[in-house]
N, C-alpha and C positions, 0 to 999 in steps of 0.2 A: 518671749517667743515660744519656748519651750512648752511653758503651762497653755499659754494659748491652743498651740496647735492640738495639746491632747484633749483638752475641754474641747475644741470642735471634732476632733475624729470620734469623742467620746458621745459628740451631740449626734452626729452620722450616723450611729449603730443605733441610736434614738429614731430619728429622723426614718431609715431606712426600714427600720421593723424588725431589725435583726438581733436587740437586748432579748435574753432567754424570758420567757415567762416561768419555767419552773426549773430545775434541776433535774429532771426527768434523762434528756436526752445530750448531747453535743449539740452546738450549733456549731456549721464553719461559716465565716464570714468569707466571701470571695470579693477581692480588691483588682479591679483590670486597670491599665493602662497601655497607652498604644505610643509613648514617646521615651526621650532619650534628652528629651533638651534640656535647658538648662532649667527653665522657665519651672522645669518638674522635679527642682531641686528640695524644695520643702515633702515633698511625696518621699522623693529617697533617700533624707537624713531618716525621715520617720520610720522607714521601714527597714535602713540597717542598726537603725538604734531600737529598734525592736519596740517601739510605741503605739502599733498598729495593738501588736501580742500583748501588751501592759492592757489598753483599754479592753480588747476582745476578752483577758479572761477573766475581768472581774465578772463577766455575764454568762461565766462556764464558755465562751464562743473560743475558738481556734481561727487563725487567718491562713487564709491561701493566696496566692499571686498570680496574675495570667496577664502575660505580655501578648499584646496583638499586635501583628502586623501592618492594619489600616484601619483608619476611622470606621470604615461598614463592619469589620467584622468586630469592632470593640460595640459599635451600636449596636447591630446584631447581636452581639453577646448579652450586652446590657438588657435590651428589650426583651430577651426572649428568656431573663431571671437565670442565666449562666454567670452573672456575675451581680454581687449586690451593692457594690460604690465602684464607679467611675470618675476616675483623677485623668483628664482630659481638657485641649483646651478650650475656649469656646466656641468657636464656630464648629466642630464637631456634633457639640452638642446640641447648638441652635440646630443644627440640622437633622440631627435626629429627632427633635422635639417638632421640626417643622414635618416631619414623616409620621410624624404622629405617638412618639415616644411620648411614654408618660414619665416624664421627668422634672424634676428642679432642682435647679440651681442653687447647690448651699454654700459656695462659696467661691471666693474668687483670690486666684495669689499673686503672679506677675503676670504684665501686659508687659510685652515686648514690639521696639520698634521695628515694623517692615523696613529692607532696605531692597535695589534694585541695582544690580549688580551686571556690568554689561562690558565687554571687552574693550579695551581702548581703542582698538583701530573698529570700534562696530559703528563712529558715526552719531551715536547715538549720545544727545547731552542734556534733553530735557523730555517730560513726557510724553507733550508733544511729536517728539522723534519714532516715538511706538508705533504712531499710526501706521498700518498697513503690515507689522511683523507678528510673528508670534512668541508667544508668554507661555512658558508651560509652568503650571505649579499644582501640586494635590486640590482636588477640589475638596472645599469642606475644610481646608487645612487652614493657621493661622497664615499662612503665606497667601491662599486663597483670597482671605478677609483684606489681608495686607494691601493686595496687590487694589482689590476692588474701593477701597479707601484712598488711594492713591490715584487710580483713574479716574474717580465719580467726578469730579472737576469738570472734564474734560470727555467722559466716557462717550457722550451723545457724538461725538466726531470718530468715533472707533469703529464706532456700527455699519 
């Protein structure tokens, strides 16, 4: 797992444009992420075992980190070259891609189950029950994705 994951962050600096071409200057490689979950567990062994820093300086490059607060300003960031790899999870990214990010997808780590979590006295015991309540979750977010995977069944009775 180990050699893997450096050989693909090693493929990134490839992929992304950010291998030095000469010894001339510094490069910094900038790394965002907008989570905490667990799902972004492989992102944060690599980065307190310092595997980002191993692959950046075989290419003279230096790593920076930028935690964002919400999927738009990690997009924003990303699109607008304030950040040059984004560790994010998908639906974030489909969504910036579908706003017209020029992006792709180089890799994928864990999917994790949605689940739907509702008070015992709410009444509520099958999807069906949703009808007519509201759902709050981040849009854009895997809970987003979660929720709309969960409904499609069913969704055409929501509306």
């Amino acid at each position: 797992m180990t050699k893997w994951l450096i050989c693909f962050i090693v493929l990134l600096f490839f992929i992304s444009g950010c291998a030095m071409q000469g010894a001339e200057k510094e490069k910094v490689v900038q790394i965002g992420t907008s989570s905490r979950a667990i799902d972004y567990a492989p992102y944060y062994v690599a980065r307190h075992n310092g595997w980002f820093e191993q692959a950046a300086s075989k290419y003279g490059a230096t790593v920076t980190y930028a935690e964002f607060q919400s999927i738009a300003s990690i997009n924003e960031a990303f699109g607008s070259g304030k950040v040059d790899i984004v560790f994010e999870a998908g639906p974030p990214a489909i969504v910036g891609k579908a706003a017209g990010m020029d992006t792709k997808i180089r890799g994928l780590g864990v999917t994790l189950t949605q689940e739907i979590l509702v008070r015992r006295d709410s009444g509520i015991n099958s999807i069906q029950d949703f009808k007519g309540k509201k759902i709050a979750v981040p849009f854009g977010s895997s809970s987003h994705y979660g929720l709309m995977k969960i409904l499609k069944p069913d969704f055409a009775s929501f509306c």
